[in-house]
C-alpha positions as CSV (number, residue, x, y, z in Angstrom):
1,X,-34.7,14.9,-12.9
2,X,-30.9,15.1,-11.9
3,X,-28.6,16.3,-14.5
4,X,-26.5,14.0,-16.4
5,X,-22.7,14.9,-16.0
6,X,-20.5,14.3,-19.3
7,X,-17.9,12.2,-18.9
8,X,-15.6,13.2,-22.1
9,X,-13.3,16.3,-21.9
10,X,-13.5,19.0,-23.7
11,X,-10.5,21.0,-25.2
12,X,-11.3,23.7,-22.4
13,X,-11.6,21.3,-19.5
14,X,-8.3,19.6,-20.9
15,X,-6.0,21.7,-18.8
16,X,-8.2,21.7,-15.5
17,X,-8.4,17.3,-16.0
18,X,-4.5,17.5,-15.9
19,X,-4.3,20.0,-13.3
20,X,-6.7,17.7,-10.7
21,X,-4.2,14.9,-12.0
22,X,-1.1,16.8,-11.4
23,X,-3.0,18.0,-7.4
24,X,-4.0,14.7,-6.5
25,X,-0.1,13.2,-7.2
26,X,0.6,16.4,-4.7
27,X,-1.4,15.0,-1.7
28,X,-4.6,16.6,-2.2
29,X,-7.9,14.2,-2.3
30,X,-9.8,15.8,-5.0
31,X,-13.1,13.5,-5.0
32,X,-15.1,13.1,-8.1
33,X,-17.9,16.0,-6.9
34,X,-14.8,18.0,-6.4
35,X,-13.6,18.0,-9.8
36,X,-17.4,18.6,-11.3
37,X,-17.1,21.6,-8.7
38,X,-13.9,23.1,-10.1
39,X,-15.1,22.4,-13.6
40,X,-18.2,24.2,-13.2
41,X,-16.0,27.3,-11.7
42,X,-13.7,27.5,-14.4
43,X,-16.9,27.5,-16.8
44,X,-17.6,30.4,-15.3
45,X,-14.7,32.7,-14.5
46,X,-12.7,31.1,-17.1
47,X,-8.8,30.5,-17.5
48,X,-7.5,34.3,-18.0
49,X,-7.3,35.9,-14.3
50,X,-4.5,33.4,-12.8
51,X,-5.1,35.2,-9.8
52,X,-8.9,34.7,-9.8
53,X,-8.8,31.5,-11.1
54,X,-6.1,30.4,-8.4
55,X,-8.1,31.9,-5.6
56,X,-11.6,30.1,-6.8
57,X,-10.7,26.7,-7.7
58,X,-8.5,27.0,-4.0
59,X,-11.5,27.4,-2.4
60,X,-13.1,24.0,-4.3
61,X,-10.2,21.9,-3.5
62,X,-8.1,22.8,-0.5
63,X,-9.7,21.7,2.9
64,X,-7.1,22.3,5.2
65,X,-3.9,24.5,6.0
66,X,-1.9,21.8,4.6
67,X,-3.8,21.2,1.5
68,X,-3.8,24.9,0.8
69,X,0.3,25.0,1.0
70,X,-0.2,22.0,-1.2
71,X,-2.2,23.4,-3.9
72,X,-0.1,26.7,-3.7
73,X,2.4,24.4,-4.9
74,X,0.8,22.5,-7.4
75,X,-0.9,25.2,-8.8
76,X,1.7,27.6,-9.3
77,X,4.1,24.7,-11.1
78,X,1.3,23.4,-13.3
79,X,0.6,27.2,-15.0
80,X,3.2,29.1,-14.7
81,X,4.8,29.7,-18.6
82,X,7.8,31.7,-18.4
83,X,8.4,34.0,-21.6
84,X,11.0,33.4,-23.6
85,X,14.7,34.8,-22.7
86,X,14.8,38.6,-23.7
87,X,18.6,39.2,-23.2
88,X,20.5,38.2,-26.4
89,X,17.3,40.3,-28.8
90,X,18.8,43.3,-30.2
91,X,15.8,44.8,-30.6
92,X,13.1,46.2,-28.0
93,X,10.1,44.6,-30.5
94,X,6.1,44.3,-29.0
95,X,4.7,41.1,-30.1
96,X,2.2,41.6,-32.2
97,X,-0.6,40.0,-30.3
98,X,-0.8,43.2,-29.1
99,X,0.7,43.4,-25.7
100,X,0.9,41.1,-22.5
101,X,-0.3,37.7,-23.6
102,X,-2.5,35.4,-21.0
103,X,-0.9,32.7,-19.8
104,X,-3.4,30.8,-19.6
105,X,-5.7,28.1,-21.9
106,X,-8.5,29.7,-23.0
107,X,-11.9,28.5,-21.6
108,X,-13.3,28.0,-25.0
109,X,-10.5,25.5,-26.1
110,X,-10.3,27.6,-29.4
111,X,-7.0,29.6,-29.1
112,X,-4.7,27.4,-31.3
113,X,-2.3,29.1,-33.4
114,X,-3.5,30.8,-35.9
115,X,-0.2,31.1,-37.2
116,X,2.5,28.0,-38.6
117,X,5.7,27.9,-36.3
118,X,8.1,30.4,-38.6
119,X,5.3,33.1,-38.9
120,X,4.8,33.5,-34.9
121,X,8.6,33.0,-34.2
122,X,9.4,36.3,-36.6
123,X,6.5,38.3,-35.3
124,X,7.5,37.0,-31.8
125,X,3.9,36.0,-30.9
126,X,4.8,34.7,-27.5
127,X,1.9,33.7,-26.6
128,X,0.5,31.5,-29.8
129,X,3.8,30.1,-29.0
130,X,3.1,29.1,-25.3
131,X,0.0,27.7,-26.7
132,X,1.4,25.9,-29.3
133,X,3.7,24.6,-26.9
134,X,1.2,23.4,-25.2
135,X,-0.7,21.8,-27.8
136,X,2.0,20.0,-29.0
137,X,3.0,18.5,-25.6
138,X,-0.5,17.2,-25.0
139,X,-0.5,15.9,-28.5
140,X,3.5,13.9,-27.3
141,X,1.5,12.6,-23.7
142,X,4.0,14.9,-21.9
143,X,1.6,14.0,-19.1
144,X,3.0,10.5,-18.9
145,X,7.0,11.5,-18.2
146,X,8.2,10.4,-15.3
147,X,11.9,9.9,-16.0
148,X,14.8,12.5,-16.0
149,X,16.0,10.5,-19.2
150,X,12.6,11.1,-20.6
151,X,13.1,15.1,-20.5
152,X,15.2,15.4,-24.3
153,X,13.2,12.7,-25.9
154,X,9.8,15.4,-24.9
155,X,11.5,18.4,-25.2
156,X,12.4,16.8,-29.2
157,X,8.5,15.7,-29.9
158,X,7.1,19.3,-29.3
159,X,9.5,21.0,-30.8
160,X,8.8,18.5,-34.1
161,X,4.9,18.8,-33.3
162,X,5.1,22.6,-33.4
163,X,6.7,23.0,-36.7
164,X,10.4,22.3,-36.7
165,X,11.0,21.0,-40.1
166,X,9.3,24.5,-41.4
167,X,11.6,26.7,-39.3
168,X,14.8,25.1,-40.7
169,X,13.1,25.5,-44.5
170,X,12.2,29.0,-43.9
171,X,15.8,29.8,-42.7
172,X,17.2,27.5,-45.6
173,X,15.1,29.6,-48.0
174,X,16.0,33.1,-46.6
175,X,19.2,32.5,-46.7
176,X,19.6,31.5,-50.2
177,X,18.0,34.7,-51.0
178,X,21.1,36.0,-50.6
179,X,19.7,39.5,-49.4
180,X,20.9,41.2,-46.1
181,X,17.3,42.1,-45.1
182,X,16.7,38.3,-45.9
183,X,19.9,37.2,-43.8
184,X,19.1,39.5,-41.0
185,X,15.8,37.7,-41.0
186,X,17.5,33.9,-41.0
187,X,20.3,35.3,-38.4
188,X,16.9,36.5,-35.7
189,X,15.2,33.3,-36.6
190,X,17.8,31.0,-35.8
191,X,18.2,33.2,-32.1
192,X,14.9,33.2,-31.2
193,X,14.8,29.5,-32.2
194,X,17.4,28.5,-30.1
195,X,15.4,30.8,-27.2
196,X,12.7,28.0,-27.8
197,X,14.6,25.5,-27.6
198,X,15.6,26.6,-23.9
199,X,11.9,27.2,-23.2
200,X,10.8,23.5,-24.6
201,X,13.7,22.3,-22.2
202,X,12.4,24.5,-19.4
203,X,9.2,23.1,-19.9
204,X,10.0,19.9,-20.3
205,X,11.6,20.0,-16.8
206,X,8.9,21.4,-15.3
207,X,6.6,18.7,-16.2
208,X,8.8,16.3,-14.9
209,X,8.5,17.6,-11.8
210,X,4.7,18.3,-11.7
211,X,3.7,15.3,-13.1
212,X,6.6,12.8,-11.5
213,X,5.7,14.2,-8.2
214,X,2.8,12.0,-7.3
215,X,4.3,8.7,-8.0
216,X,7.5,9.5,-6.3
217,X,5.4,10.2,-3.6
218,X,4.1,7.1,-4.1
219,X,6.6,5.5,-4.5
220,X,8.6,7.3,-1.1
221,X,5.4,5.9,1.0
222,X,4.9,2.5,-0.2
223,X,8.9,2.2,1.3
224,X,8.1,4.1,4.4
225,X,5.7,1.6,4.9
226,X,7.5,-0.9,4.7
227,X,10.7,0.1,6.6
228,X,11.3,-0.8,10.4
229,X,10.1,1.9,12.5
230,X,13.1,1.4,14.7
231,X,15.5,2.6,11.1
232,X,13.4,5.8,10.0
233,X,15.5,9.3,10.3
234,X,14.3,12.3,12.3
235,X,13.8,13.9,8.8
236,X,11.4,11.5,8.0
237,X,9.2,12.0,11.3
238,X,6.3,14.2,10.3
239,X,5.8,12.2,7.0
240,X,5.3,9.2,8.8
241,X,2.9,11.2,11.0
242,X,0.7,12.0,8.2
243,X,0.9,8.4,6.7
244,X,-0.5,7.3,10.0
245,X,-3.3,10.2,10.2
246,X,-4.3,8.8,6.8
247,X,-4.0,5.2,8.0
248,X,-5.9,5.7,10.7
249,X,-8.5,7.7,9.0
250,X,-8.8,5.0,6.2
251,X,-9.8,2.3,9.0
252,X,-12.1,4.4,10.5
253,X,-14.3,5.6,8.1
254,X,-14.3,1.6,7.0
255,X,-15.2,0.8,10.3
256,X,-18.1,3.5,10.6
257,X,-19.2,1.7,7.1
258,X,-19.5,-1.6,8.4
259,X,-21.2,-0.8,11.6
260,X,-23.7,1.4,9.9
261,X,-24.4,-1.4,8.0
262,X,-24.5,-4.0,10.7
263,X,-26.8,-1.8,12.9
264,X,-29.5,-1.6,10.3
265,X,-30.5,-5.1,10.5
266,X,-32.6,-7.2,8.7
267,X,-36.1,-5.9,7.1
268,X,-39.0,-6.5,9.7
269,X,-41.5,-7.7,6.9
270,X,-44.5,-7.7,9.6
271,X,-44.3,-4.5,11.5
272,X,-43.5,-3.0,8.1
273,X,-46.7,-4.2,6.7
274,X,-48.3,-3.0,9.6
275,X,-47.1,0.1,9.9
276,X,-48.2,0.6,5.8
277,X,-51.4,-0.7,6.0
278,X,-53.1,3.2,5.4
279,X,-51.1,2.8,1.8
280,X,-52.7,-0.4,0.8
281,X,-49.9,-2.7,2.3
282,X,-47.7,-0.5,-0.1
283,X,-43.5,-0.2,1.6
284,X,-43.2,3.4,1.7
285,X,-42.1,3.5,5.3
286,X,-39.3,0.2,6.2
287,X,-38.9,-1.0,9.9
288,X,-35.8,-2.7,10.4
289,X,-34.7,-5.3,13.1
290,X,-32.2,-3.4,15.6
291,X,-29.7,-4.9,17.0
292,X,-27.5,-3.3,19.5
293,X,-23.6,-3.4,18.9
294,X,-21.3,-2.1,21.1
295,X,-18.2,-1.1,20.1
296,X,-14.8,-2.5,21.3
297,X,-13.0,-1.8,24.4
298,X,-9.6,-1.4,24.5
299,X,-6.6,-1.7,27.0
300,X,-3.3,-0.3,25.5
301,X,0.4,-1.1,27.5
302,X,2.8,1.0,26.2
303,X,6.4,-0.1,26.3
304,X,7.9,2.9,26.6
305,X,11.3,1.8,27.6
306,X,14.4,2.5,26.2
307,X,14.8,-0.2,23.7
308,X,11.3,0.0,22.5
309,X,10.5,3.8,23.2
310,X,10.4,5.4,19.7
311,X,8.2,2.3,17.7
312,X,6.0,3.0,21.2
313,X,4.8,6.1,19.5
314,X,3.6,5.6,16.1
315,X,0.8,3.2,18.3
316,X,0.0,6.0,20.6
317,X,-0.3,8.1,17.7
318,X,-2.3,6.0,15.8
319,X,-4.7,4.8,18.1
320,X,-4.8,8.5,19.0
321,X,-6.3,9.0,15.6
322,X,-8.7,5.8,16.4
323,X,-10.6,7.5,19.1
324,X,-13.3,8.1,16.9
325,X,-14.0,4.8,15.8
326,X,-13.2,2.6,19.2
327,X,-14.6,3.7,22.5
328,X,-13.2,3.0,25.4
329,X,-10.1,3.5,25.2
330,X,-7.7,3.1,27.9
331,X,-4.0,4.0,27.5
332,X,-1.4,2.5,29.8
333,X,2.6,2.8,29.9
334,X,5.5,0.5,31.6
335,X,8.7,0.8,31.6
336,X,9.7,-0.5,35.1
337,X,6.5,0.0,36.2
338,X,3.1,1.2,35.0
339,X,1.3,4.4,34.3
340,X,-1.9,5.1,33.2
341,X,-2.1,7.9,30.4
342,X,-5.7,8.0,29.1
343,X,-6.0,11.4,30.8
344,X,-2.6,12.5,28.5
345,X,-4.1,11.1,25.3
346,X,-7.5,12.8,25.3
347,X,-6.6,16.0,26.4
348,X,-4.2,16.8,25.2
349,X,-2.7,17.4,21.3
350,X,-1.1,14.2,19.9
351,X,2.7,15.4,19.3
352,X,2.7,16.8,23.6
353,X,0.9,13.7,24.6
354,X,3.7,11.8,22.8
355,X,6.0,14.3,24.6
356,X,4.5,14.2,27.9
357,X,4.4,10.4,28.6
358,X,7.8,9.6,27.4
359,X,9.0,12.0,29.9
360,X,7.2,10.5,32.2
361,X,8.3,7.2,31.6
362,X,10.3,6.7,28.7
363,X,13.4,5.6,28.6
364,X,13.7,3.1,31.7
365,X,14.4,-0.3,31.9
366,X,12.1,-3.0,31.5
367,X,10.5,-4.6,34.8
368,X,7.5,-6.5,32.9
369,X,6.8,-8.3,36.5
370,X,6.5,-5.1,38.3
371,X,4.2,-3.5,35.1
372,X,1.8,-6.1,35.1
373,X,1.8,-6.5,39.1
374,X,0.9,-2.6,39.0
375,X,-1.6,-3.3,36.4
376,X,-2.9,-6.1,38.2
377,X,-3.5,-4.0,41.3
378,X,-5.1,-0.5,39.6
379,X,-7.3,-1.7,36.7
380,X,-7.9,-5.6,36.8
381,X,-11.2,-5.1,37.7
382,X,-11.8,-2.9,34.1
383,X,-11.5,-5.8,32.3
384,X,-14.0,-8.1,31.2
385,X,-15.2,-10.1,28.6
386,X,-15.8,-7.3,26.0
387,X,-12.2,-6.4,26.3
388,X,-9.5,-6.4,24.4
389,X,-5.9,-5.9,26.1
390,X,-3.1,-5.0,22.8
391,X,0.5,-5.3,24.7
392,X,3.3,-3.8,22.4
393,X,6.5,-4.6,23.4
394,X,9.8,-7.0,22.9
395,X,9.5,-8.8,26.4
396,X,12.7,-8.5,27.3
397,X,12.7,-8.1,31.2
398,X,16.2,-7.8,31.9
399,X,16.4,-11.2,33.9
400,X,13.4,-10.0,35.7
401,X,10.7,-12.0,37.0
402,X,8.0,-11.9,34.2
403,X,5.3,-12.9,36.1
404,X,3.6,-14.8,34.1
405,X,0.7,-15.9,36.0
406,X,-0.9,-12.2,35.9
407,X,-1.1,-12.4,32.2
408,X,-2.7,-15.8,32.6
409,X,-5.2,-14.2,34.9
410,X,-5.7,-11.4,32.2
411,X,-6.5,-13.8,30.1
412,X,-8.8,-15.4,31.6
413,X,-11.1,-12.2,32.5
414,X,-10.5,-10.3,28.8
415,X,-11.8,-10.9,25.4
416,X,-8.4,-11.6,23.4
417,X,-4.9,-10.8,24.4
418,X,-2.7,-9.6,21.2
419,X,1.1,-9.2,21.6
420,X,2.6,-6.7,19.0
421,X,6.5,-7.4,19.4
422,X,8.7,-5.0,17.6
423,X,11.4,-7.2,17.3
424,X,12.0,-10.0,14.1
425,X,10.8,-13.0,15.0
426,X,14.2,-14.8,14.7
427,X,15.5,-12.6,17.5
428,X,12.1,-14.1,20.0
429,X,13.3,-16.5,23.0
430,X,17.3,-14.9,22.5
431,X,18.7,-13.8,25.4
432,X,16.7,-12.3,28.2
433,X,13.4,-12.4,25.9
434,X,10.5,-13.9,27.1
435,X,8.6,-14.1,24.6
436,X,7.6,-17.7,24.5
437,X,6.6,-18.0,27.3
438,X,3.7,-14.9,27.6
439,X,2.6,-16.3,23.9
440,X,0.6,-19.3,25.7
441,X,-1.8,-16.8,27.2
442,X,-2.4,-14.8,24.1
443,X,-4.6,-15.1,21.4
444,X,-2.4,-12.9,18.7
445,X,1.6,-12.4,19.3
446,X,2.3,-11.0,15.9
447,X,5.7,-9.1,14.6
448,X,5.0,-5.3,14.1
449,X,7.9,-3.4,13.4
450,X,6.4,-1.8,10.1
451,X,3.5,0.8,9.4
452,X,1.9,-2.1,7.4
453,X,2.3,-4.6,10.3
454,X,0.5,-2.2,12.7
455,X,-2.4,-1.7,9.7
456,X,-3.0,-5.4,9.5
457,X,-3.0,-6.2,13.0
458,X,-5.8,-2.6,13.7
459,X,-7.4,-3.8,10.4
460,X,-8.1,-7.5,12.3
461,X,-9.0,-6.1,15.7
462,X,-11.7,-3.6,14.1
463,X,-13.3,-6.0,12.0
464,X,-13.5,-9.1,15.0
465,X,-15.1,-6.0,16.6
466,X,-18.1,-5.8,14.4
């Protein structure tokens, strides 16, 4: 019988549940067996070796180079607890835990304070305190901050939840004792609660950035998304990569789904009785009706000229990342005339493929008469009625003769024609675009001058594939 796996959190799996929280907001996809994975690790090895605990749950959750820098990150911003400030104490005092404290929860859930607030702050019991501190800012939600404004309004909750009011009485008492032992005492209480204040602070900070990361991350990709590929910065280049490796993976494994689904069938009641007869007409072996799909076949031109040149690559790229789920792909490129780059795109790694075809062609000025004349010539015989031709480009032929009847002849021979124009559609038919008059022999001519354009349009093409 399989095991059932508790859902509620215990106080020792507390720390881990935030951690996975705090690594997923990083960029790591942490899946559900994942987390059982790292819970049953840190049953076992526990939460005092940071260094063996970092090691083993990196092993459970990072799955790549990238990950791993990530969870390095995550990881060492989620536990580390610096010790209070040591300068300003007069005094070279051991805490009386005995020692170097652990950092670290314990894996039982059971090392609260044993002491009240006043007690560990005199016998400088740094680490009940980091506990406390800890207790008291799950207690406040601290996980929830997500605001710089937020920071004092936290940093004011634990320091109530871990005993504030008793600190200021204990002072108020030793002082009115009136004795210079007392004083003393009241005079090291008051510095070392100040030190704590700095730490709550610290820590307060510190959670704002681990647990604020992942939405502003969220946040910074929802508005990469959204932003006209022709306006991103350089600096914003390999983020936009990744968005589109995830993109395309997302569509992918969507699209492997569906087919998998698809290509079952429908349940062949008759040969399955048939082929169960020896079990008393019993179904323990089901034959399924086959039926043969094939996947699409695709034809991409590529302007790579200079007005259109760096949108051209987020489509390379990202049916780059497609190859997996469409077959037959066939890459093309035009500028003033027109290339084919299949070769380039399977061969070789996708930022040099990138790099290698705009060098080959990139740049130049539009001739979309002499591109599809040359396309016309070298591959119109490839296409047929399974395929699917995706043009991307703003039409503008420079006074050129667009040659319109090829793309009616395209048409004609190929599946569906869909025109991606980078440009906004109040700019179409404006000067030497020609837009309008290509659109009558396509199926789809579609703006795409945004990540989520280009998702919508894939998203459409995968699923009439099916």
């Amino acid at each position: 019988m399989t095991p059932v796996v508790k859902t509620d959190m215990t106080p020792a799996s507390e720390p881990l549940r935030r951690f996975l929280l705090v690594a997923r907001g990083a960029g790591l996809r942490v899946s559900a067996a994942e987390g059982i994975d790292a819970a049953r690790a840190v049953d076992i090895i526990g939460y005092g070796d940071r260094t063996r605990l970092k090691d083993t749950l990196g092993l459970v959750l990072a799955k790549s180079p990238d990950e791993k820098t990530l969870y390095d990150e995550a990881f060492d911003l989620y536990f580390r607890r610096d010790d209070f400030a040591e300068a300003d104490e007069p005094e070279t005092q051991k805490p009386s835990g005995g020692g170097q404290h652990s950092d670290l929860p314990g894996p039982d859930g059971t090392n609260g304070p044993p002491q009240s607030l006043p007690d560990m702050l005199e016998d400088d019991d740094r680490g009940g305190i980091a506990t406390a501190m800890e207790i008291a800012a799950r207690d406040a939600g601290m996980e929830k901050i997500r605001l710089k404004t937020q920071k004092n309004v936290y940093a004011r909750q634990i320091i109530m939840r871990m005993g504030l009011r008793e600190v200021q009485q204990r002072i108020e008492a030793l002082r009115a004792a009136e004795s210079p032992e007392d004083t003393e005492r009241a005079r090291r209480l008051e510095q070392r609660m100040a030190q704590l204040w700095n730490a709550v602070r610290d820590f307060a900070e510190r959670s704002l950035q681990v647990y604020a990361q992942g939405e502003t991350e969220r946040t910074r990709e929802r508005q990469l998304r959204a932003t006209r590929l022709e306006n991103i910065e350089p600096h914003q280049m390999e983020r936009m990569r990744i968005l589109v490796r995830q993109m395309a993976k997302r569509l992918a494994t969507r699209y492997a789904a569906v087919r998998r689904k698809r290509l079952r069938g429908q349940l062949d009641v008759r040969r399955t009785l048939r082929r169960n007869m020896s079990w008393g007409g019993i179904p323990f072996i089901t034959v399924w009706k086959q039926k043969r799909i094939e996947k699409a076949r695709v034809m991409v031109l590529c302007d790579v000229s200079g007005s259109v040149a760096w949108i051209a690559q987020f489509l390379l790229m990202f049916l780059y990342a497609l190859t997996e789920a469409l077959s037959d792909i066939r890459s093309y490129a035009y500028s003033d005339s027109l290339i084919e780059i299949s070769d380039i795109m399977e061969k070789e790694p996708i930022d040099d493929a990138i790099d290698h075809v705009l060098a080959l062609m990139g740049f130049g000025t539009s001739n979309y008469g002499n591109a599809f004349a040359d396309f016309e010539k070298g591959w119109m015989s490839h296409v047929t009625n399974k395929t699917t031709v995706i043009i991307l480009g703003d039409a503008r032929g420079n006074d050129t003769d667009p040659r319109t009847d090829i793309l009616g002849r395209v048409s004609k021979r190929a599946k569906k024609i869909i025109w991606l124009n980078p440009e906004l559609r109040s700019t179409w038919g404006a000067g030497d675009s020609d837009i309008y008059r290509y659109a009558p022999f396509c199926d789809l001519v579609r703006v795409c001058s945004t990540l989520n354009d280009l998702e919508r349009v894939i998203t459409d093409l995968l699923d009439d594939s099916v």
